[in-house]
N, C-alpha and C positions, 0 to 999 in steps of 0.2 A: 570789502577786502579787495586790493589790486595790489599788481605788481611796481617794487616801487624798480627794483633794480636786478641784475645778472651780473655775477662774475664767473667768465667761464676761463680753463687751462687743461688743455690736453684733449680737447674736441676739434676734429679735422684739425687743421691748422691757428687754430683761435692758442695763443698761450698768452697770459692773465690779461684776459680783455672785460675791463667793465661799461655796461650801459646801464643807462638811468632812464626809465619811460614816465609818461606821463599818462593822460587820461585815455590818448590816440597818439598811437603812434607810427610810422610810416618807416621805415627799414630799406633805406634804398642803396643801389650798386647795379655794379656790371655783374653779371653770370661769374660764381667763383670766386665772390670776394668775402661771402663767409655768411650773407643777411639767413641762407634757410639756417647755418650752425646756432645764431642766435634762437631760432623758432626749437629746434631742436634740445637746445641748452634747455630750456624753460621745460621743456616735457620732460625733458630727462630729470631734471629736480623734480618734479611735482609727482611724476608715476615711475621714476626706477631706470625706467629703458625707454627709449624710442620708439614711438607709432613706424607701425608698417615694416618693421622689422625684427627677428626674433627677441626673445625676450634674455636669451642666456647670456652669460657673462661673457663668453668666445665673440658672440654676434654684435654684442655692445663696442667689445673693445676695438675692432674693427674698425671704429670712428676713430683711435688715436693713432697717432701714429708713435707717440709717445709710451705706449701701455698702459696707460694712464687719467681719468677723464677727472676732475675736481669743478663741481657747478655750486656757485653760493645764488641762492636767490632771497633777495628781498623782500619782504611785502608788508603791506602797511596795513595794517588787522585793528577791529575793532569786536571781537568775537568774545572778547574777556570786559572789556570795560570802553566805557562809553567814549575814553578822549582812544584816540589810533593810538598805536604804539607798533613799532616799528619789531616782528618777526625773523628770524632769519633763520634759512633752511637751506645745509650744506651737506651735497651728497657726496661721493665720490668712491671711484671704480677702480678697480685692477687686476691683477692678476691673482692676488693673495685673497678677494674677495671683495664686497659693498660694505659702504659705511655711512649711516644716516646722522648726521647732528644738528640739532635744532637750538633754537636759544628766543625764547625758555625754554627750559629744559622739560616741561609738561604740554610742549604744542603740541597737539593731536594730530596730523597729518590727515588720517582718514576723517577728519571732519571736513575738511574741503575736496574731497574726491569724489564727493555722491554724484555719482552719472556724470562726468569731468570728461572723462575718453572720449564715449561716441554720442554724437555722431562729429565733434568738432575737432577731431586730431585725425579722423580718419573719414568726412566725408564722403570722396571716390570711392569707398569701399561700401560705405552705408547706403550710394542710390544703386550701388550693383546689386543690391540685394534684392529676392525674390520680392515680387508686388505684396504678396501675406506678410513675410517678413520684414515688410518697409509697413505695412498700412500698422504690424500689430505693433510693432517701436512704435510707432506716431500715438498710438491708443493709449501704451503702455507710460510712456517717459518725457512726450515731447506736449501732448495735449492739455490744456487745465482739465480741473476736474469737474467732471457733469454733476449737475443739481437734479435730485428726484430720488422718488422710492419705486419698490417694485414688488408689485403683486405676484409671486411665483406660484399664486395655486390658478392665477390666469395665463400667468407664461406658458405650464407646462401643457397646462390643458390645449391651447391655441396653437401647441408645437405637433401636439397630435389629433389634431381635427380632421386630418384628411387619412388615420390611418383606423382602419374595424378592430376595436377592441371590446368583448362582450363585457368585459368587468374596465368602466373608463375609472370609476372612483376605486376600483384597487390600485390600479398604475399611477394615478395622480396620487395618494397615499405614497406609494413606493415614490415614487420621484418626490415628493416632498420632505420626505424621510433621510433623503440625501443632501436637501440645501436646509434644513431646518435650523443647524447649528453654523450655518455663512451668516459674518454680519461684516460691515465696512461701509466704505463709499459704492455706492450701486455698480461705476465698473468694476471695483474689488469686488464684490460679489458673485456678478455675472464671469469675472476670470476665473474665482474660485469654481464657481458650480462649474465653468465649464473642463476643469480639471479633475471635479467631483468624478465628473457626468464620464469624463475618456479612463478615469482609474477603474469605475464601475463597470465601463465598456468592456471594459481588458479584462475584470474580473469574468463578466458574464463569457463572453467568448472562452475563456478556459473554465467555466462550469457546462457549459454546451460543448464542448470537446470531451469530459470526463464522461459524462453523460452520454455521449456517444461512441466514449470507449467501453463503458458499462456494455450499452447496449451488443456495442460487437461481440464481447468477452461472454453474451450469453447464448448458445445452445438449445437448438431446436430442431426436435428429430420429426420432418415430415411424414417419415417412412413408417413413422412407429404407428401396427396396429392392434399391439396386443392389449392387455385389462387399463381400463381407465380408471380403476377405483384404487388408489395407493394402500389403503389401509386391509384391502381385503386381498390385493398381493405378497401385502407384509404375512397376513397371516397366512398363506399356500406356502412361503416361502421359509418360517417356522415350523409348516406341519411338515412338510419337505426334508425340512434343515434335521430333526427332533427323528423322521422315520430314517435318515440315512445313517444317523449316528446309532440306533436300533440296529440295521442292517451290516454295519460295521463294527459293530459290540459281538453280535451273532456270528458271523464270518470270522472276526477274530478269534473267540473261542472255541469255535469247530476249528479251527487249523489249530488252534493248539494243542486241542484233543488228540485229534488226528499224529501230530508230531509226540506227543507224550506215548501215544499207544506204540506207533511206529518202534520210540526208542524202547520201550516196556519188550515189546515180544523181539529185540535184536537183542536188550539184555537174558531174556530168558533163552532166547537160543544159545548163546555164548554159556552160558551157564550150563545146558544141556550137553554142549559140545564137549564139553569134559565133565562128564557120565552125572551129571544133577547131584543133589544135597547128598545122595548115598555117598558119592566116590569122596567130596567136602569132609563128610562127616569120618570116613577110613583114612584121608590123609589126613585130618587135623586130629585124626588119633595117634596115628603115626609120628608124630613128626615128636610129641615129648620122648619116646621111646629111641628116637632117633638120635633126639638130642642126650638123653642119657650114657646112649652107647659112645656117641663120642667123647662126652666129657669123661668116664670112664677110662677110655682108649688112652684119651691124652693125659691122665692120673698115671696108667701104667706108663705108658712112655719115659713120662718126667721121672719113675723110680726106677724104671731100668736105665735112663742117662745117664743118673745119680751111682749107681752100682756101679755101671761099668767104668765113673771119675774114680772110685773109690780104687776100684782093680788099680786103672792107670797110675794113681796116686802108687800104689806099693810095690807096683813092678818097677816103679823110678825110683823107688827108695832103696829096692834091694837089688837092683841096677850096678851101684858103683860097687858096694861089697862084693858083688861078683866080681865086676870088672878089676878088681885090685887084688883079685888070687891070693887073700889072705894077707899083704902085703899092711904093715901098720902106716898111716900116711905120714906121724908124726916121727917116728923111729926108724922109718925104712926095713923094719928088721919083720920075718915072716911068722906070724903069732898064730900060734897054732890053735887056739881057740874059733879063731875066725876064720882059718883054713879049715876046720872040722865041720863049719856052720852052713860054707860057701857051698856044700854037694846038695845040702838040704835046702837054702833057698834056689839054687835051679830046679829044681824038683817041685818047689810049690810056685817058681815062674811059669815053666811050661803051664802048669794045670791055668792059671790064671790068662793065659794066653788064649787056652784054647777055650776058659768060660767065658772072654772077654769078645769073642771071635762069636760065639754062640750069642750073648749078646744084642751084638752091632748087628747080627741077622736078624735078629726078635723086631730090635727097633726098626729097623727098615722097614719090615715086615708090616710091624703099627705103624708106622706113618704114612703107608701107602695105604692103609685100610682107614686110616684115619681123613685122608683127603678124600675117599669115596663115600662115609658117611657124611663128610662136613658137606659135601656136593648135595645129597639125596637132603639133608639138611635146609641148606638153600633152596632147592627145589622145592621142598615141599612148604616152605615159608612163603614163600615167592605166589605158590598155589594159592594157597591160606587167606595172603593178602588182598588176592585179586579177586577172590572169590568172596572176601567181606565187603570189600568195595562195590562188584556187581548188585552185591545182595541192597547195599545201604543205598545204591542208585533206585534199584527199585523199589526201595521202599518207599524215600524220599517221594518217587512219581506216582507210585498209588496211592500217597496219602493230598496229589494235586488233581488227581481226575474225584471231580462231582459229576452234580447232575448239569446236565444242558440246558443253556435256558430255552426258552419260549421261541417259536421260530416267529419274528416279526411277520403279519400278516401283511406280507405284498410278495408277491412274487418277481419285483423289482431287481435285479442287481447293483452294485455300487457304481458299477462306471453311467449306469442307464439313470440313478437318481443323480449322479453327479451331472450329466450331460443336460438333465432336470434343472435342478439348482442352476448351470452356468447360466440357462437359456432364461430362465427367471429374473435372476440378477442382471443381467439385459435391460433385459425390460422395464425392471425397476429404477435402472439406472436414464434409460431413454426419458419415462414417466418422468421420474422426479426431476430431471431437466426442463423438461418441456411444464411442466407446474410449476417450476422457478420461474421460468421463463417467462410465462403467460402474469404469473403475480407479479415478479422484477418488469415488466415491457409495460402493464400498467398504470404503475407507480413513477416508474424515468419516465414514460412520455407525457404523461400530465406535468411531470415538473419540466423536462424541455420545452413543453407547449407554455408554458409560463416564462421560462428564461428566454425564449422566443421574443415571445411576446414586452417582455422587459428589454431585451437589445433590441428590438425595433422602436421602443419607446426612446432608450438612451440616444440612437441615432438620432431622431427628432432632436434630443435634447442637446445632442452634441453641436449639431448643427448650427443648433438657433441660439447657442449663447458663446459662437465661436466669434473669431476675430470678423467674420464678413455674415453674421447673424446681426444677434441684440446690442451686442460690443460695438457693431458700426451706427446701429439704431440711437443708442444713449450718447456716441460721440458724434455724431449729425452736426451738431450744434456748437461743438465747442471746434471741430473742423472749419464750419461755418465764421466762426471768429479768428482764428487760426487765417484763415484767408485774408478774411477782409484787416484783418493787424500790418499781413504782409504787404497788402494790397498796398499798403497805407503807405511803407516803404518804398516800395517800387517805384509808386507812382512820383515820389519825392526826387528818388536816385535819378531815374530814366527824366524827369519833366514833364512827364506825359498823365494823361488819366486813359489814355487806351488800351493799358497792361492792367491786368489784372491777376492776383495767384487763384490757382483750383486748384481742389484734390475732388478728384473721381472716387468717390466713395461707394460704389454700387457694391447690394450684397452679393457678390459673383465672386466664387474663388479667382484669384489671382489676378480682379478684373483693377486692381487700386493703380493711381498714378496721380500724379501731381506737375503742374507745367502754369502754364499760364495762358490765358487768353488775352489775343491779341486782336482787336477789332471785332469781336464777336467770333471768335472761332480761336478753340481749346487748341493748346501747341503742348504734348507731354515734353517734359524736362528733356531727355534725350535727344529730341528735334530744333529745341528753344540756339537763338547763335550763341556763341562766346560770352557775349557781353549779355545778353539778359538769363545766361547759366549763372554766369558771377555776381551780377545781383539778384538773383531767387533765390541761389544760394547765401549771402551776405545778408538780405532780411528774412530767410527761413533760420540760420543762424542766431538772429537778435535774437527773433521767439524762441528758441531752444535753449540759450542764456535768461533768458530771463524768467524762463520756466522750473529752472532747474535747481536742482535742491541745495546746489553747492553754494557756500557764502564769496567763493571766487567767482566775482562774474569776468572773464576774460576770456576774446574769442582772438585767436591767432590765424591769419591764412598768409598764406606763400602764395606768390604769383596772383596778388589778388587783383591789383588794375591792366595788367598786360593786354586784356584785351577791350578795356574800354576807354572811349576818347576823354579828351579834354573836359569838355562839359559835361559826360557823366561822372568823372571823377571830381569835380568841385561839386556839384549836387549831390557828389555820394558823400564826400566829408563835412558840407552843409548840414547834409539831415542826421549823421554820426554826431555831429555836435550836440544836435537835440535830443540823441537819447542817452537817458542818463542810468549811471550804476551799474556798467557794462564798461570795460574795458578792453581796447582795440588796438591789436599790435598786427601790422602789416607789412607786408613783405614783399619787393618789387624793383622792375628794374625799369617803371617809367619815371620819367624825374619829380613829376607832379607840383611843379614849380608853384601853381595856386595853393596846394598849403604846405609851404616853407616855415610856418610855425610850428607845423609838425612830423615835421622830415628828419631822420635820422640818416644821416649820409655814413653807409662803411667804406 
């Protein structure tokens, strides 16, 4: 698959500009005539957004000035059937959002992305990276794959040879146990286990952290020197527990004896103090006779009321006949029958006056004598009452006094068995710490001496199947080819056989680089000039295309001959010629007049 064409509109300054590449292509101009926009156009269709710059839609549209970015890209695919047929994949940006369209309507896009990015859109960025992080890309993405098997019950063994473990066939078991179910290509393997190996790592370190919080969170009383036998403390602190609850059973019901007899002889004196059962038994004889007389009293009364209503009643009735001096009311005329009658009722008025007078004195009389017995009355109820009450107290309380019990045999008091018990429970409580403690410090340290002993193993294990362990040991070799491919290059571009590519592969952290040697002596990348950076990097490139899993093989660089001469640039398009299946679009502002067959002038 290659690119057959671009149409770009609304990038930098590009509006609807199409190109047509071929196999190699050469992209030439002055500074600002638009060649990186084209290198640009083609990323931006293939992955979304632009190397080296963010990825958001704000960041994108930046490049227009239009608001707007529309990229149609070409390509000439044979992914579906054997004759090509001609793809097209049109992207386009703006403010309202991205929009993907393809034709057919079922091209997969992420089928030619596998590993597409790095390191060939972003280069400068990939040799800045940490010497680990460049050696373990190269291991991981850029290297063919190493041929061989791998003995892991010899790896792990050989990883800890140099460390004292009493039990070797436990730890190789354990380490075994962890790569048993890794199966792949031998470096898949060795990547797995050694991610195995740093999960387990991380596991163990926080089981020897818990473990060690165990241990803090346990308690032990140096101090303590009281019973060492727990089961024979339990039982002093039973017969302890059992005697104070005796002691305070006993205690309790002597006070309460004490307190019933107390109230017993204050109610019998209260009783005494108004003259005992005799005086009792002469007022509550009293008092029906008492009660008699009043109700009596106030019988009479109510008949003498009544009498003296009855008086009143006829001295009003024979009232007006007086007052009317025999006088008829109806005839006004003076009737002598009732004039004869009037001398005789004043005569039985006065008398009724004066028994009515007689009387009102009686009643007075009774009613004042009557409020003296209702008093003596109440009184003596009042007596009566308080005195059955005293009685029913006491009775009530001598029917609560028994016998005593048993006085517990100790002459112990309660605060002196309790001060007993607290000082016990002490102890018990020290004891059965310091017994946890001794049985829990046991049991965690034999298994921290084991998870010890298992991260000191994984550390071997980590080590030795890391990027600058076994990982560099199995790719030895296909680095070794890696070289001498490039070497192949080089030496084609440059004309020389004095150049040569290396990678320093020592298993030494952070020890990796890559450069070339130049007459016998290693130059790393970083020191290499201009012109032998741009071709180490242009056939480290082919290898990384032609390694790579995507069916695009197309490598793009900007600025690619600027700083190589004449003759390195017709031997670098010479030997471009000769590699095949790779697809080569460049970008520059030398003219490169020797291949004018394949010069694109912007």
């Amino acid at each position: 698959m290659k690119i057959k064409s671009v149409y770009i509109d609304g990038l930098h300054n590009a509006v609807s500009k199409t190109y047509e590449f071929g196999d190699i292509v050469y992209i030439f101009g002055n500074n600002g005539i638009g060649k990186s926009t084209i290198l640009q156009a083609i990323q931006f269709a293939l992955l979304g957004y632009i190397p080296g710059t963010s990825k958001t839609k704000e960041a994108i549209l930046r490049h227009s000035p239009k608001g707007k970015i529309v990229v149609k890209l070409e390509l000439i695919s044979d992914l579906y059937d054997a004759t090509p047929q001609i793809v097209t994949l049109e992207r386009a940006i703006s403010k309202s959002g991205t929009q993907l369209h393809t034709v057919p309507g079922d091209f997969y896009i992420n089928e030619i992305l596998q590993d597409l990015e790095l390191p060939i859109f972003n280069f400068n960025d990939f040799v800045g990276q940490t010497a680990n992080k460049l050696k373990e890309y190269f291991i991981k993405h850029i290297l063919p794959t190493a041929n061989g098997s791998l003995d892991w019950d010899q790896i792990l063994s050989d990883s800890i040879a140099d460390c004292n473990f009493e039990d070797r066939d436990a730890i190789i078991k354990y380490g075994m146990s962890l790569v048993e179910d890794i199966d792949g290509e031998i470096l898949d393997q060795v990547v797995k286990a050694n991610a195995k190996f740093k999960e387990e790592q991380s596991f163990n370190k926080s089981e020897m952290q818990r473990l060690q919080n165990t241990i803090d969170s346990l308690i032990y009383y140096d101090d303590y020197v009281g019973p060492t036998n727990l089961q024979e403390l339990n039982a002093k602190i039973t017969a302890i527990s059992l005697l104070r609850d005796q002691v305070f059973k006993y205690d309790s019901v002597i006070a309460a004896t004490k307190s019933t007899s107390e109230e017993l002889n204050r109610l019998r004196s209260e009783i005494e103090s108004f003259g005992g059962k005799e005086v009792f038994d002469k007022v509550n004889a009293e008092l029906p006779i008492l009660q008699k007389q009043y109700n009596d009293l106030m019988e009479s009364i109510q008949t003498k009321q009544n009498a003296l209503a009855a008086l009143r009643a006829a001295d009003t009735a024979s009232s007006a006949i007086i007052q009317s001096d025999g006088i008829c009311p109806y005839t006004k005329v003076a009737c002598k029958s009732i004039k004869d009658k009037i001398e005789e009722l004043r005569n039985e008025s006065v008398e009724r006056k004066a028994h009515n007078a007689t009387l009102s004195v009686e009643i007075d009389g009774d009613i004042a004598k009557s409020k003296e017995i209702s008093a003596m009355v109440s009184a003596h109820q009042k007596a009566v009452d308080h005195f059955r009450q005293l009685w029913d107290r006491i009775t009530t309380l001598e029917s609560t006094m028994g016998e005593l019990p048993a006085k517990p045999d100790t002459d112990k008091d309660l605060i002196t068995l309790d001060r007993e018990l607290e000082m016990l429970n002490q102890s018990r409580t020290k004891l059965e710490a310091n017994i946890r403690y001794n049985e829990t410090i046991e049991n965690i340290t034999k298994l921290k001496y084991e998870a010890e002993l298992q991260g000191n193993a994984l550390s071997c294990w980590v080590k030795k199947t890391d990027t600058n362990g076994l990982q560099t040991t199995i790719m030895a070799t296909p680095f070794e080819e890696l070289a001498t491919t490039m070497t192949g290059y080089i030496q084609q571009m440059y004309g020389t056989d004095s150049l040569k590519a290396h990678f320093n592969i020592e298993s030494k952290a952070n020890s990796f680089s890559f450069g070339l040697i130049r007459d016998g002596v290693y130059i790393p990348y970083d020191l290499l000039s201009s012109g032998e950076k741009c071709l180490y990097t242009l056939a480290l490139m082919i290898c990384i295309v032609n390694n790579n899993a995507s069916p695009l093989k197309v490598m793009l660089l900007d600025d690619a001959f600027d700083h190589l001469d004449s003759t390195a640039i017709e031997n670098t398009f010479a030997t471009l010629k000769n590699v095949s299946g790779i697809q080569f679009i460049f970008a520059g502002v030398q003219k490169c007049e020797n291949a004018a067959d394949i010069v694109l002038k912007v």
